[in-house]
Every structure is written in structure tokens, then in C-alpha cells.
C-alpha positions in Angstrom: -25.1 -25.4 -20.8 -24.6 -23.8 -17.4 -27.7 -22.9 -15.4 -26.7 -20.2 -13.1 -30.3 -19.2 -11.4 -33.4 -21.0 -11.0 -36.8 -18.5 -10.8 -40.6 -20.2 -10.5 -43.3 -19.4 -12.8 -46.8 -20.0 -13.4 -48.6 -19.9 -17.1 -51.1 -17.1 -17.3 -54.3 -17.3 -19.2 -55.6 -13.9 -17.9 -54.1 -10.9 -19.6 -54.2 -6.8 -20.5 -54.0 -3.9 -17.8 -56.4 -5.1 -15.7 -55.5 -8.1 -15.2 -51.6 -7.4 -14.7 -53.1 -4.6 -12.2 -54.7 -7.3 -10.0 -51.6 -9.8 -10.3 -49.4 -6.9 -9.0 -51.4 -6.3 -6.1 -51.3 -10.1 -5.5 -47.2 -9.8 -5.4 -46.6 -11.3 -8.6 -44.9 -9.8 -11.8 -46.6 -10.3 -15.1 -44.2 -11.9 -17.7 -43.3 -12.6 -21.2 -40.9 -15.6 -22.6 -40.3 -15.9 -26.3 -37.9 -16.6 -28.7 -36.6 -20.4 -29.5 -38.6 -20.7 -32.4 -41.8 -21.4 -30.6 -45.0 -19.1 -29.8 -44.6 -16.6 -26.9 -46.2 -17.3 -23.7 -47.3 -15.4 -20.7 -46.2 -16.3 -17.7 -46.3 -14.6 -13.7 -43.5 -14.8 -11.4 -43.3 -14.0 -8.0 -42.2 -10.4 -6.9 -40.2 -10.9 -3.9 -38.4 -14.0 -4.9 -37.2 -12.1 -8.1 -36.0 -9.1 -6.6 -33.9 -10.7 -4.0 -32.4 -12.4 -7.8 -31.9 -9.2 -9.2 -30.2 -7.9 -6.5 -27.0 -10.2 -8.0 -25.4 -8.9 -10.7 -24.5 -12.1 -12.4 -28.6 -12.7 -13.1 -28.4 -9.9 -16.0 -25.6 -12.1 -17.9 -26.1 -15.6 -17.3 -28.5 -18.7 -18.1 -31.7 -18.7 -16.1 -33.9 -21.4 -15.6 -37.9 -21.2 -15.5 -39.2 -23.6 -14.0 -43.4 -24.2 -14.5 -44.5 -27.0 -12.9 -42.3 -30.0 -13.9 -41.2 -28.1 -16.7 -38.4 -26.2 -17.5 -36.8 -23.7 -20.0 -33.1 -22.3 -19.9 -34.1 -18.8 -20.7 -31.7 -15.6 -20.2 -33.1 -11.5 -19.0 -34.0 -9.5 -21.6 -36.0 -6.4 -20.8 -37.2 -4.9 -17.2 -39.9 -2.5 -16.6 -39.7 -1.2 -12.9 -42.2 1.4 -11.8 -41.3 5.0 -11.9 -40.9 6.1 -8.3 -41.5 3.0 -6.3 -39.6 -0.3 -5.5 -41.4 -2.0 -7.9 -40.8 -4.5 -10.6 -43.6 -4.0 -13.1 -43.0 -6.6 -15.9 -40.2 -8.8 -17.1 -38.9 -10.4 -20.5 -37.4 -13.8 -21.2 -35.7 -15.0 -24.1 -35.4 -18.7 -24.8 -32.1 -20.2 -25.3 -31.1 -22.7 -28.1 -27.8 -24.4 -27.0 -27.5 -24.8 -31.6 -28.3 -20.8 -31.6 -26.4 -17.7 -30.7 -27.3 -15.2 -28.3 -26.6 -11.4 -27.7 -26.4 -10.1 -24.6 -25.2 -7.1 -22.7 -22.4 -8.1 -20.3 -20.9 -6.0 -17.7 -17.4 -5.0 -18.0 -14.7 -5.1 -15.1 -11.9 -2.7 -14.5 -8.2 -3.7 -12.8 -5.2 -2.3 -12.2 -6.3 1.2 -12.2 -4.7 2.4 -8.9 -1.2 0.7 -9.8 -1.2 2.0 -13.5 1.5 4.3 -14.5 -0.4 6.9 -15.6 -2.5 7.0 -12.4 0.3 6.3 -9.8 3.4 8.0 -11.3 1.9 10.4 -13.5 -1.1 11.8 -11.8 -3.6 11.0 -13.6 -7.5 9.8 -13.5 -9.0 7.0 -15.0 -12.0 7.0 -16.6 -14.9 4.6 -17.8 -16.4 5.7 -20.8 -18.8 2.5 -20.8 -19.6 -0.1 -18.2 -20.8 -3.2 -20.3 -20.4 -4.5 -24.1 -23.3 -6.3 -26.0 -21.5 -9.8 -27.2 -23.0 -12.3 -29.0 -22.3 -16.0 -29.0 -23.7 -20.0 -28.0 -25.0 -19.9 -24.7 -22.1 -22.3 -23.4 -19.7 -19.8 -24.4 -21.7 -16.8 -22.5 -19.2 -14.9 -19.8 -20.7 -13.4 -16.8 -18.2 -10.0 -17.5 -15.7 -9.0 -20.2 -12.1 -8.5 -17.5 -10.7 -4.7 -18.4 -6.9 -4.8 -17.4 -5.7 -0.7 -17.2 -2.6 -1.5 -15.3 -0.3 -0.7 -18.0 -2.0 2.4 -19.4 -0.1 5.9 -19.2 -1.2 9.3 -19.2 -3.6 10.6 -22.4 -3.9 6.5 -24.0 -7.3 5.2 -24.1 -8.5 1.3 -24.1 -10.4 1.1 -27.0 -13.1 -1.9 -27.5 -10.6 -4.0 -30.0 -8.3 -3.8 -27.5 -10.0 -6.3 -25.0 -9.7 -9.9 -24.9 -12.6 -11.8 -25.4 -13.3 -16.0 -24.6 -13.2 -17.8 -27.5 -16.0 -17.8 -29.2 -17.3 -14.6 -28.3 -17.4 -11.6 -30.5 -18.6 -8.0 -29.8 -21.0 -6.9 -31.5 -20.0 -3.2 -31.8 -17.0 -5.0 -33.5 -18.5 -6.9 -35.8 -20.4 -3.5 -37.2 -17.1 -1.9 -37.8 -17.8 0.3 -35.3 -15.1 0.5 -32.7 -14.8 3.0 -29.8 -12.9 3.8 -26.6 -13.9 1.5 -23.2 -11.3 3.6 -20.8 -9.0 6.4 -20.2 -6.1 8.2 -18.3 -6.1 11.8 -18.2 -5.0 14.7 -16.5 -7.2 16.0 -13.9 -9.3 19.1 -14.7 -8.5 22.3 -12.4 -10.3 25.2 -12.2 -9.3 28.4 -12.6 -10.4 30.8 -9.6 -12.1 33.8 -10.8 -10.4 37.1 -9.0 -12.8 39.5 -7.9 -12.8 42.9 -9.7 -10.8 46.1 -7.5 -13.2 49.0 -6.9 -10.5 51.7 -8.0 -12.6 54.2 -6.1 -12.8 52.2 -2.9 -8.6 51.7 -2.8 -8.1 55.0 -3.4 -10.4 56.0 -0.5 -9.1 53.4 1.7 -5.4 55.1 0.9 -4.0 57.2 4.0 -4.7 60.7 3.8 -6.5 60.3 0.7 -9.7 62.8 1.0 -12.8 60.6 0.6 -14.9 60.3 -2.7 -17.7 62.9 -3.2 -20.7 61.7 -1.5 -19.1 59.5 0.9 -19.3 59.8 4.6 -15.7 61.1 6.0 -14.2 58.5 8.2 -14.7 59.0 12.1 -12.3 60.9 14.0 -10.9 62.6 10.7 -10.6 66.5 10.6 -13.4 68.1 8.5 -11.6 68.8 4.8 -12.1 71.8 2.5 -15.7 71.5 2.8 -15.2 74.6 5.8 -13.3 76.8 3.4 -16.6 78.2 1.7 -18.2 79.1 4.9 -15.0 81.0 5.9 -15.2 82.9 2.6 -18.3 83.9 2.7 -18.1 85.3 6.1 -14.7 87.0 5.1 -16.8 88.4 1.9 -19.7 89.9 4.4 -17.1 91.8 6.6 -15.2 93.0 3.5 -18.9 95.1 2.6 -19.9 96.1 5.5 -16.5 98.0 5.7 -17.1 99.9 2.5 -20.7 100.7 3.6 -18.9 102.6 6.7 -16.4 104.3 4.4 -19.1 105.5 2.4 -21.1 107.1 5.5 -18.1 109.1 6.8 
């Protein structure tokens, strides 16, 4: 069995909120390791020297050991509980591993060949990943650190679907194994948005036409000669003179 990372770890007697409240403010992680076919026992590990592990993506796949003491137990990650808002790790999982008894894990997947595929490069298309890891199950000597994606020979509108992958021997998928099968990756064309044209005011472009007379209500334009708007006036005035004449016929 390959042992890929080593973490330290003390036994805890000590346990509930308090008492994981106290360890974390010591710089330790309270932690759990079952599984094997043996009681579960609590252990503590320390916080910075598992962070700078988890910062490797390999840890989340492979075979750990914890060592306690002169002891130790090939184990693999399980379950992480990291704390809301802050850069904190809050508790940890470990399962024990059985080199006689099979495993499932969640394993990352890894894409090539997507820039020189035909339906990127020739046909203008985008890739996309519809998942990034598969849950596999298998004997721990037969665990791989990622499941190898290779899109170079996908075209335009085909999809990589999980069945489609090849798997180490002696691995399965576990999705597969339900009968459920799905897609992992595909090329299609690129979305474009269609630009929304603004609405024409019809009464604005027929004011802004030359020697159109401006809309009721609006202010004439400067410099422009004042419209039909005199034409009342002038009648009125004409009316005025028109009665006063008949008032002097009447006199004489």
C-alpha cells in the first residue's frame, strides 16, 4: 500500500464543545478516525502542520498515514469542517484503510487536450466541465490520485460522458455501478447575446426633422422664426379695427 502523506496525532480523552473550544484555541484540530472494523477514536492534530497538507491536492485522494506515538494507521480524508468566515479548520474525519477491503473515495478529475480539440480550435467552440471529480471505489493499492479526461478528439455539440473514461484496473465508478451514467464534458457553441435596440421616440424624430414645426408644448428651437402662434394676435387686432370702422359709419 502506498503512503503518500504522513500527519501526527495525539489520542484525546477530553471531549464535547468545550473541550474542542479550548484545543482550538491551543492550535490543534479535534478529530475523529473510524472505520476498519474497530471502535472509533478521538484523536487532535495539529492546525498549522495540517493546513500546509491540505494545501496539496493529492492529500484529498491518497493514503495518509497517522502516526500516534510509535504507532501508526494508514488512514485516508473523509469529511472537513472549516469555520464559516475564517481560515480555520474546525474538525477532521479519518477512515481506516484495510489493504483486504475496498474504499470509495472522491477523486479529482483532469482535463487535456482541450485547446487542440477540433471542436475548440477549428470549430469555435467552448469546452465545458460539467463535474470536476468522480466517487470510485476500489482496494486501497489500486486508489489513483485523479481519473485523466482526454477531450482532444471531441468536436462541436459531443459530450464526454462518465462511461466514456478509462479507469485503472480495478477501479470502478460508482455512479456506474448504480446505472446511473451522465456527461463529465462538453463542446459547444458560444452563447451571444442579442443587443436590445432602444425604442425611437416618433415624436422626438419628427421634431428633430428640418422645418418640421415643433410638438405642442415644446420650446421652439433658438434662432427659429416664431410659427403660427402670431397669426391670432394679428386677427384679433384686424377684428378690432374692422368695428371700430362700422361704429364711425354709424355716427355719420
Amino acid at each position: 500500500m502506498k503512503i503518500s502523506f504522513e500527519l501526527d496525532a495525539e489520542f484525546r480523552e477530553d471531549q464535547g464543545k468545550g473541550a474542542s473550544r479550548r484545543l482550538r484555541h491551543l492550535g490543534k484540530v479535534p478529530a475523529i478516525l473510524y472505520g476498519g472494523k474497530r471502535d472509533a477514536r478521538a484523536l487532535l492534530v495539529d492546525h498549522t502542520k495540517l493546513a500546509q497538507l491540505m494545501d496539496n491536492e493529492r492529500f484529498y485522494s491518497t493514503i495518509l498515514a497517522l502516526k500516534v506515538g510509535s504507532q501508526q494507521q494508514a488512514a485516508v480524508l473523509k469529511d472537513v469542517q472549516r469555520h464559516p468566515f475564517k481560515n480555520r479548520i474546525m474538525h477532521i474525519d479519518f477512515q481506516r484503510v484495510l489493504e483486504d477491503e475496498k474504499i470509495r473515495m472522491q477523486v479529482p478529475l483532469h482535463f487535456k487536450g482541450g485547446a487542440e480539440s477540433k471542436g475548440v480550435k477549428d470549430q469555435g467552440g467552448v469546452l465545458s466541465h460539467v463535474r470536476n471529480d468522480v466517487e470510485v471505489v476500489c482496494l486501497p493499492k489500486d486508489l489513483p490520485e485523479f481519473v485523466e479526461v482526454d477531450v482532444s478528439g471531441l468536436e462541436i455539440n459531443q459530450v464526454v460522458r462518465l462511461s466514456d473514461l478509462k479507469l485503472p484496473a480495478g477501479v470502478g465508478l460508482v455512479d456506474l455501478l448504480a446505472k446511473r451514467d451522465g456527461p463529465v464534458a462538453s463542446i459547444h457553441m458560444p452563447r451571444v447575446e442579442e443587443e436590445e435596440t432602444p425604442a425611437v421616440d416618433e415624436a422626438a424624430a419628427a421634431a428633430a426633422a428640418p422645418g418640421a414645426p415643433p410638438a405642442a408644448g415644446a420650446p421652439a428651437a433658438p434662432g427659429a422664426a416664431p410659427a403660427a402662434a402670431a397669426a391670432p394676435a394679428a386677427d384679433a387686432k384686424g377684428g378690432k379695427d374692422a368695428k371700430d370702422a362700422k361704429k364711425g359709419d354709424a355716427k355719420k
